[in-house]
PDB file of N, H, CA, C and O in Angstrom:
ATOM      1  N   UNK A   1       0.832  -1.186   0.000  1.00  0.00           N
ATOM      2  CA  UNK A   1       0.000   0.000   0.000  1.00  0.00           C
ATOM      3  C   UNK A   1       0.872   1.244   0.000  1.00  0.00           C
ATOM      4  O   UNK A   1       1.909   1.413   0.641  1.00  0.00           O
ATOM      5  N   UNK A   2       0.301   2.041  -0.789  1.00  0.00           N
ATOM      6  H   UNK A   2      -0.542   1.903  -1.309  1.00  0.00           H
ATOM      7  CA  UNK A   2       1.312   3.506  -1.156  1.00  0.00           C
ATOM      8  C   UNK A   2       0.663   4.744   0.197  1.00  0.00           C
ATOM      9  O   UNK A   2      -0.376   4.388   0.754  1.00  0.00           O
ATOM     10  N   UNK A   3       1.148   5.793   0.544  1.00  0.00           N
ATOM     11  H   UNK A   3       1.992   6.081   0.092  1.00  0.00           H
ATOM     12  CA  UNK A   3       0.970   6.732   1.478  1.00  0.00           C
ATOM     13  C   UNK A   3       1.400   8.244   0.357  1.00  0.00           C
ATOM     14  O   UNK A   3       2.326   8.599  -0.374  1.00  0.00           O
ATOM     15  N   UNK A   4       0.469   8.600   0.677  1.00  0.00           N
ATOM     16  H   UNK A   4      -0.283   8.312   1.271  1.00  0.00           H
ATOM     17  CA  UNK A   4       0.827   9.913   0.512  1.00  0.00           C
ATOM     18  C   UNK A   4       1.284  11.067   1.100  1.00  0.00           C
ATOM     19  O   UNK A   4       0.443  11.378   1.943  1.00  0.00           O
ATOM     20  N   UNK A   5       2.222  11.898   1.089  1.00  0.00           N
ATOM     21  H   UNK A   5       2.905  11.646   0.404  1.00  0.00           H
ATOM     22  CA  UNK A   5       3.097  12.328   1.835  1.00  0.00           C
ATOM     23  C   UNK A   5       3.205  13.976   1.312  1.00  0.00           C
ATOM     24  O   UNK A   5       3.177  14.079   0.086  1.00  0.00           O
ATOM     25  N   UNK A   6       3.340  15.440   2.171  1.00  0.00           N
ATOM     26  H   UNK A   6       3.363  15.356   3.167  1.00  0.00           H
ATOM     27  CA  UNK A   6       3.561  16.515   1.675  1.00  0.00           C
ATOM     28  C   UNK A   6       5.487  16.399   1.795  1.00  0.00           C
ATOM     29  O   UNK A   6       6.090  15.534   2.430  1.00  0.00           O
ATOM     30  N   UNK A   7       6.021  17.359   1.116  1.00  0.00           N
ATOM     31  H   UNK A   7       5.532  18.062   0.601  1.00  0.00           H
ATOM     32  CA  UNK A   7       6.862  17.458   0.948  1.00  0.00           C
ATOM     33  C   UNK A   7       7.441  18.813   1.346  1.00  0.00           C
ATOM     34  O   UNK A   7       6.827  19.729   0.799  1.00  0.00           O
ATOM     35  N   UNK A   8       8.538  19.257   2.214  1.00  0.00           N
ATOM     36  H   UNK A   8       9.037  18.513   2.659  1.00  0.00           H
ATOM     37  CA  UNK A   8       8.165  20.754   2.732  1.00  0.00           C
ATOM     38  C   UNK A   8       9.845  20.940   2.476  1.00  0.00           C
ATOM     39  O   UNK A   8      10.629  20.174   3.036  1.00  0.00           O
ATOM     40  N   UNK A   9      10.432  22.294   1.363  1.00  0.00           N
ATOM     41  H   UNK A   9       9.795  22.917   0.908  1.00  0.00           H
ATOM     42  CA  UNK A   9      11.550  22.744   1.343  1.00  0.00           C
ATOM     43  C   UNK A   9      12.379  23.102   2.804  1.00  0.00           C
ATOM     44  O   UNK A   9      12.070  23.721   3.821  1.00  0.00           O
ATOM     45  N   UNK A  10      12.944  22.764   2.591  1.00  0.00           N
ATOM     46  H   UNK A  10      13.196  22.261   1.764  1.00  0.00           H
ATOM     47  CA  UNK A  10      14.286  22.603   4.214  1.00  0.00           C
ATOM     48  C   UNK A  10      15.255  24.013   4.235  1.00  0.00           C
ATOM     49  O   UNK A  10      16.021  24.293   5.157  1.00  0.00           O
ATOM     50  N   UNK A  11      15.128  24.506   3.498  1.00  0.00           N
ATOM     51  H   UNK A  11      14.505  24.279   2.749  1.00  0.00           H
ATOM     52  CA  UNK A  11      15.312  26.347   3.389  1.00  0.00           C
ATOM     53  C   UNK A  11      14.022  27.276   4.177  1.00  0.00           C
ATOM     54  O   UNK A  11      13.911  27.813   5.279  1.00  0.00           O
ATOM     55  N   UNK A  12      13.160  27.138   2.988  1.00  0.00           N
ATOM     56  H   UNK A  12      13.251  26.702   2.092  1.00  0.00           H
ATOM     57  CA  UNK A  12      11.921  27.959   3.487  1.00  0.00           C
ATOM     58  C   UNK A  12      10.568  27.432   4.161  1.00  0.00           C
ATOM     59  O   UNK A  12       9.635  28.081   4.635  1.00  0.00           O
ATOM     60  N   UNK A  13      10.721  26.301   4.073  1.00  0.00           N
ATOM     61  H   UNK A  13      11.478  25.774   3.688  1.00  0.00           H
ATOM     62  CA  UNK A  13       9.574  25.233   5.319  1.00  0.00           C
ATOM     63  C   UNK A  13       8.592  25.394   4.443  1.00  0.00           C
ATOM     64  O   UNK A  13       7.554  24.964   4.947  1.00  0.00           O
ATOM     65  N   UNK A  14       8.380  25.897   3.141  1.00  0.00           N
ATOM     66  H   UNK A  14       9.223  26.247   2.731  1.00  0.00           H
ATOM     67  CA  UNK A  14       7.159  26.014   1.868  1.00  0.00           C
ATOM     68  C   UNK A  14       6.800  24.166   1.780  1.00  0.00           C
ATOM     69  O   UNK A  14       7.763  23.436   2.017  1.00  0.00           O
ATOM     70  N   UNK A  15       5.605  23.574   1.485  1.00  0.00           N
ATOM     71  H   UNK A  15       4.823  24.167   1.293  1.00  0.00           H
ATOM     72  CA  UNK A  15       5.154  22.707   1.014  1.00  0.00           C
ATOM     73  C   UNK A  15       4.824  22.843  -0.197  1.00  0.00           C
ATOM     74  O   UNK A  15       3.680  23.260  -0.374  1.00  0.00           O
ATOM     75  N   UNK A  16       5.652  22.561  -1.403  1.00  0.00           N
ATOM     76  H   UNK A  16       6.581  22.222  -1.258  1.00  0.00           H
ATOM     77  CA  UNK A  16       5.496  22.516  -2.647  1.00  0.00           C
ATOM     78  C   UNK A  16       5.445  20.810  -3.424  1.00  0.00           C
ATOM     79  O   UNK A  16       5.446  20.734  -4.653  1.00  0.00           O
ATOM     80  N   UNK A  17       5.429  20.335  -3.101  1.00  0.00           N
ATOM     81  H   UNK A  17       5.429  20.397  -2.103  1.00  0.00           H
ATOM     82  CA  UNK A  17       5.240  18.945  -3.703  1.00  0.00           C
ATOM     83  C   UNK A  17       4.310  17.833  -3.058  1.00  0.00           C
ATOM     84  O   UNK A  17       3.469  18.487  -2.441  1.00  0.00           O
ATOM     85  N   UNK A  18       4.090  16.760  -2.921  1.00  0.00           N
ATOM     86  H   UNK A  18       4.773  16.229  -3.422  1.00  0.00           H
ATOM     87  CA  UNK A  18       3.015  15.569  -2.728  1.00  0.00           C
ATOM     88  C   UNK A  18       3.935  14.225  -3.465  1.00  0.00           C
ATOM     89  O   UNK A  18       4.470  14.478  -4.544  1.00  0.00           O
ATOM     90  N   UNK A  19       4.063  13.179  -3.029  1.00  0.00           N
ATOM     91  H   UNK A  19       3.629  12.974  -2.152  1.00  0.00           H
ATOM     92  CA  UNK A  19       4.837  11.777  -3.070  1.00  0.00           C
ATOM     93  C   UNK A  19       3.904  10.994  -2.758  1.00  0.00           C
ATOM     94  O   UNK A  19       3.021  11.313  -1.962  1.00  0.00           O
ATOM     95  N   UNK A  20       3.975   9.779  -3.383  1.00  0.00           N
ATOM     96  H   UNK A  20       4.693   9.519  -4.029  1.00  0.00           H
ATOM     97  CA  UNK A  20       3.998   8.423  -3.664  1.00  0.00           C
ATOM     98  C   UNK A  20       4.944   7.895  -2.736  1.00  0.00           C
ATOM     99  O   UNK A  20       6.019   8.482  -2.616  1.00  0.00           O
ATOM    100  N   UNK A  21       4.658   6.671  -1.928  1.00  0.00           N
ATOM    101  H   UNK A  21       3.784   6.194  -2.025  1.00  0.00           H
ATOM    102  CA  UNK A  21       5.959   6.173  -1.486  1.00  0.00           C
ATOM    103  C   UNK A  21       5.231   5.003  -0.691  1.00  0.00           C
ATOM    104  O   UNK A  21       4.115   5.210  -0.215  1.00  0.00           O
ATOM    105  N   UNK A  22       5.986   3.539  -0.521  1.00  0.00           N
ATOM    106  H   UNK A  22       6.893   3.371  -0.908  1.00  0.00           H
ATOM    107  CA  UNK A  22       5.538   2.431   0.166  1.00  0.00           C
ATOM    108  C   UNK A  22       5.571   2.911   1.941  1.00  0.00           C
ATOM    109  O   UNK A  22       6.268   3.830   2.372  1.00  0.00           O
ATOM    110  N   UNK A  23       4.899   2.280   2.556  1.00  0.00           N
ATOM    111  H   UNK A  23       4.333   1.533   2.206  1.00  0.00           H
ATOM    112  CA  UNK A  23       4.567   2.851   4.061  1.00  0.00           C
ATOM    113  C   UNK A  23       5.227   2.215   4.640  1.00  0.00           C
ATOM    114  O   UNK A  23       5.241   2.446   5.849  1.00  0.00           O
ATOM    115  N   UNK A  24       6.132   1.071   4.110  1.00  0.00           N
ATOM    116  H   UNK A  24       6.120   0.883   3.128  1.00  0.00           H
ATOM    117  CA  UNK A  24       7.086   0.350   5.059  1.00  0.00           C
ATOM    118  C   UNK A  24       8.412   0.851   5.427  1.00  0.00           C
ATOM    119  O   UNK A  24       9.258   0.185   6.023  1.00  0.00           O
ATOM    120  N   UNK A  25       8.561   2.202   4.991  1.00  0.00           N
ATOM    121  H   UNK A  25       7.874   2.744   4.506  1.00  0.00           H
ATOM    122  CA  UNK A  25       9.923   2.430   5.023  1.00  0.00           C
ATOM    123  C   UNK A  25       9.560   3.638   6.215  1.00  0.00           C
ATOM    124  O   UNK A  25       8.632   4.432   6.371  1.00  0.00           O
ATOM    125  N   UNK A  26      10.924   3.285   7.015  1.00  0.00           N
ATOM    126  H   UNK A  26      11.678   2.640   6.888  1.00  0.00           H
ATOM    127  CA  UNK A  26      10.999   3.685   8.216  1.00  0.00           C
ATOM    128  C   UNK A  26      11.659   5.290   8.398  1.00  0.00           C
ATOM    129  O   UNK A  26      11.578   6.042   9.369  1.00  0.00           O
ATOM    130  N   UNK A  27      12.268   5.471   7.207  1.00  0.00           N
ATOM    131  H   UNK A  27      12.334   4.860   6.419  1.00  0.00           H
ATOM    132  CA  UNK A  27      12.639   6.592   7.532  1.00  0.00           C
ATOM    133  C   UNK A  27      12.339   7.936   6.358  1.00  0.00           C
ATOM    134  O   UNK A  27      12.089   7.629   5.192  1.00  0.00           O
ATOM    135  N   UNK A  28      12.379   9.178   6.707  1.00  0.00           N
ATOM    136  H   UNK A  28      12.582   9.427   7.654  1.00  0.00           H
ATOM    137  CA  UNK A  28      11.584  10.282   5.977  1.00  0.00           C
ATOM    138  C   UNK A  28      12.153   9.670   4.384  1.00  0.00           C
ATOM    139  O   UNK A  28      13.084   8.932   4.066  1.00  0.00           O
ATOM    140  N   UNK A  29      11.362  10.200   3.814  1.00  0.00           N
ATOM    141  H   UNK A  29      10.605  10.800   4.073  1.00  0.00           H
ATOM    142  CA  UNK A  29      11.623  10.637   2.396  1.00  0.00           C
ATOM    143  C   UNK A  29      12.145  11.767   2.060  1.00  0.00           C
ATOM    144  O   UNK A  29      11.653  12.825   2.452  1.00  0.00           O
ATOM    145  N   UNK A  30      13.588  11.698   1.016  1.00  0.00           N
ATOM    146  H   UNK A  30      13.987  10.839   0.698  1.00  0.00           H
ATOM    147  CA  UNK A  30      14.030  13.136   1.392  1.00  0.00           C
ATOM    148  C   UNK A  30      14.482  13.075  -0.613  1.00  0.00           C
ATOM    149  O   UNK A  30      15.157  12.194  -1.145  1.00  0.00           O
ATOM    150  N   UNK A  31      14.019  13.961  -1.125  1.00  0.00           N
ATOM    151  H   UNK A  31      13.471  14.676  -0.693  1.00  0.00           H
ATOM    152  CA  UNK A  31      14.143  14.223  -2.695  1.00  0.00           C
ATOM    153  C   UNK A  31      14.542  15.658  -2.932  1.00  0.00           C
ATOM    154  O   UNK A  31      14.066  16.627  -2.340  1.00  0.00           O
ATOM    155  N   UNK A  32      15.561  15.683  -3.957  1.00  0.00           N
ATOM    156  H   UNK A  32      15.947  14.896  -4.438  1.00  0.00           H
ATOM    157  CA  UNK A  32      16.373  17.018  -4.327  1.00  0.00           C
ATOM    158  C   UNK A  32      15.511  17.535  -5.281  1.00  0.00           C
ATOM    159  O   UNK A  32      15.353  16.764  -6.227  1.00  0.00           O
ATOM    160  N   UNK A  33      14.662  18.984  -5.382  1.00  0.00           N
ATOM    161  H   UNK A  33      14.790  19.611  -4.613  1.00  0.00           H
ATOM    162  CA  UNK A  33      13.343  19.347  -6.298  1.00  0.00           C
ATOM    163  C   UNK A  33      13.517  20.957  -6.219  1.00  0.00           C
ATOM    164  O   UNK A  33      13.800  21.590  -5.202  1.00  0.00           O
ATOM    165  N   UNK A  34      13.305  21.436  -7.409  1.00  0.00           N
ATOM    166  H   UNK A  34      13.076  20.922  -8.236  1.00  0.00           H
ATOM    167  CA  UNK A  34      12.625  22.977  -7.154  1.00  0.00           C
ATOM    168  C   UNK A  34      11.911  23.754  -6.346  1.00  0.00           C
ATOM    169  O   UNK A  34      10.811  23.432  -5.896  1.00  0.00           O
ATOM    170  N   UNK A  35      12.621  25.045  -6.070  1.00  0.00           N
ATOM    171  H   UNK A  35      13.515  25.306  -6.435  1.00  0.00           H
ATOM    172  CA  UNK A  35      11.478  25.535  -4.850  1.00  0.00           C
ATOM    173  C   UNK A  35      11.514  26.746  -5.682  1.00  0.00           C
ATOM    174  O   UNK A  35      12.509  27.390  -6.015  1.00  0.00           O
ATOM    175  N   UNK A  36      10.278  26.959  -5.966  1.00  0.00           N
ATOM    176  H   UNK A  36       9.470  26.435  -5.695  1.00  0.00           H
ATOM    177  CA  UNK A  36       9.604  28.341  -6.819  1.00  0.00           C
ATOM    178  C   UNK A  36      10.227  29.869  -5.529  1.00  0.00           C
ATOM    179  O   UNK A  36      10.681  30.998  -5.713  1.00  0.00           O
ATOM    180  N   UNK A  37       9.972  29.224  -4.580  1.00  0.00           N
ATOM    181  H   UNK A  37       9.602  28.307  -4.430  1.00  0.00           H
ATOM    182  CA  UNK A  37       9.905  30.543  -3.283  1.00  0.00           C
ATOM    183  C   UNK A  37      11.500  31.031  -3.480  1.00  0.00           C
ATOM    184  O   UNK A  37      11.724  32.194  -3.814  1.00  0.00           O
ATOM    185  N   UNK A  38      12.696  29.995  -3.234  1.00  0.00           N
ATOM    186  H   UNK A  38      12.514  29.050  -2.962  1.00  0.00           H
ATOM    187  CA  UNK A  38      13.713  30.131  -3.118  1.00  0.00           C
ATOM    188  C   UNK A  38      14.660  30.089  -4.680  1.00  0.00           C
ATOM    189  O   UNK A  38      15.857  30.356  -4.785  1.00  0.00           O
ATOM    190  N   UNK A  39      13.875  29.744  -5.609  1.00  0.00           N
ATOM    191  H   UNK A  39      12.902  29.528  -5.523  1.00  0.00           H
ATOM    192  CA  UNK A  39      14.810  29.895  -6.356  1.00  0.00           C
ATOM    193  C   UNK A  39      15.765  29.075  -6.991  1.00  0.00           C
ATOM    194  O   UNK A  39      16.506  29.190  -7.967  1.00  0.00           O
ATOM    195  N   UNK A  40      15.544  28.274  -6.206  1.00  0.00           N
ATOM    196  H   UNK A  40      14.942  28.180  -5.413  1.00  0.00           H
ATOM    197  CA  UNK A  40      16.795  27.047  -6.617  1.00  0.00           C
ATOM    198  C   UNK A  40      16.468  25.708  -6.174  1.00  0.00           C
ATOM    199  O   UNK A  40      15.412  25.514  -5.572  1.00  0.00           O
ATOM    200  N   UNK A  41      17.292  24.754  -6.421  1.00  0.00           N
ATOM    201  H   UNK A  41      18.149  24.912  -6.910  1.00  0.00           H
ATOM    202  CA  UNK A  41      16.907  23.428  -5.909  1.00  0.00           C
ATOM    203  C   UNK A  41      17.493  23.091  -4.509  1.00  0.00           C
ATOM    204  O   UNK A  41      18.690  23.159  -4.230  1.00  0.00           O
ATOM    205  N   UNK A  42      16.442  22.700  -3.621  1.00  0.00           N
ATOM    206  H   UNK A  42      15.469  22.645  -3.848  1.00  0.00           H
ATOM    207  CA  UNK A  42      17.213  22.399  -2.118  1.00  0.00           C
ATOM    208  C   UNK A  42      16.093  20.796  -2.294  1.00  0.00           C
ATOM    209  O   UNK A  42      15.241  20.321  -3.045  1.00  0.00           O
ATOM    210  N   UNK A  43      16.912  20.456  -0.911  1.00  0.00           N
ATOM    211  H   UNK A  43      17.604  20.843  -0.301  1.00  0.00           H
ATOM    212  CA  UNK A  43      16.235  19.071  -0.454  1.00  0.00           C
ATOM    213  C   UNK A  43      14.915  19.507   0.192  1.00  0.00           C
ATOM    214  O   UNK A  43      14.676  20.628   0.640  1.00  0.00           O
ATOM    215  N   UNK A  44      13.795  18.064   0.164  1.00  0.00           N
ATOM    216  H   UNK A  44      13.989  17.153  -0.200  1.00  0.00           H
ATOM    217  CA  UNK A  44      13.090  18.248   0.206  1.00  0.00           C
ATOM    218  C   UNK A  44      12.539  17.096   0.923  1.00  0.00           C
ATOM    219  O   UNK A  44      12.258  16.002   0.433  1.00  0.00           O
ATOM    220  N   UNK A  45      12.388  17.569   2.467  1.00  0.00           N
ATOM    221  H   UNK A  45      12.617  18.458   2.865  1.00  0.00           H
ATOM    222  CA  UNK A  45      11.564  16.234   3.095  1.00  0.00           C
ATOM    223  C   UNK A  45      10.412  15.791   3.588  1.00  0.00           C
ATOM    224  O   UNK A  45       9.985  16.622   4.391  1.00  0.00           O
ATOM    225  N   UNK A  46       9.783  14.970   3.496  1.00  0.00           N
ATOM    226  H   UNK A  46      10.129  14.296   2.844  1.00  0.00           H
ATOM    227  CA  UNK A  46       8.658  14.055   3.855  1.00  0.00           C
ATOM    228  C   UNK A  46       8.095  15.085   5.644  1.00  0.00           C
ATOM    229  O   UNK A  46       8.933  15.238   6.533  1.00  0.00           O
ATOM    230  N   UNK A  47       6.777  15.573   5.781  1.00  0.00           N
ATOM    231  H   UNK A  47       6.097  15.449   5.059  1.00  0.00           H
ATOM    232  CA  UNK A  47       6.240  16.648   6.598  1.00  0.00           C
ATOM    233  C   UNK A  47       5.236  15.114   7.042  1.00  0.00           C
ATOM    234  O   UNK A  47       4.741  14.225   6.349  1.00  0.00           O
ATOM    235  N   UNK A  48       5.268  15.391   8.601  1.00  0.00           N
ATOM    236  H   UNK A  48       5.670  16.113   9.164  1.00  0.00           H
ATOM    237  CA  UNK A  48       4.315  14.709   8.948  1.00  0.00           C
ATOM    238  C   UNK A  48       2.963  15.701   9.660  1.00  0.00           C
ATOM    239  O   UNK A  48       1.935  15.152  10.055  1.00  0.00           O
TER     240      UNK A  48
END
């Protein structure tokens, strides 16, 4: 079963993305993505 997950820039704490991801995995989801706010690409982790 898949979970859906917000995704919140680690610069500006903005939630710009939404993930797919299996629920068995124990630790955040963390993906390198565009942030419209900042300008550039920062990491991007899994918001509970």
């Amino acid at each position: 079963m898949q979970k859906k997950v917000a995704l919140a820039c680690e610069k500006c704490g903005s939630r710009n993305y939404t993930a797919d991801y299996k629920q068995s995995q124990t630790e955040r989801l963390e993906l390198k993505k565009f942030c419209k706010h900042c300008n550039e690409h920062t990491i991007h982790r899994e918001t509970k």
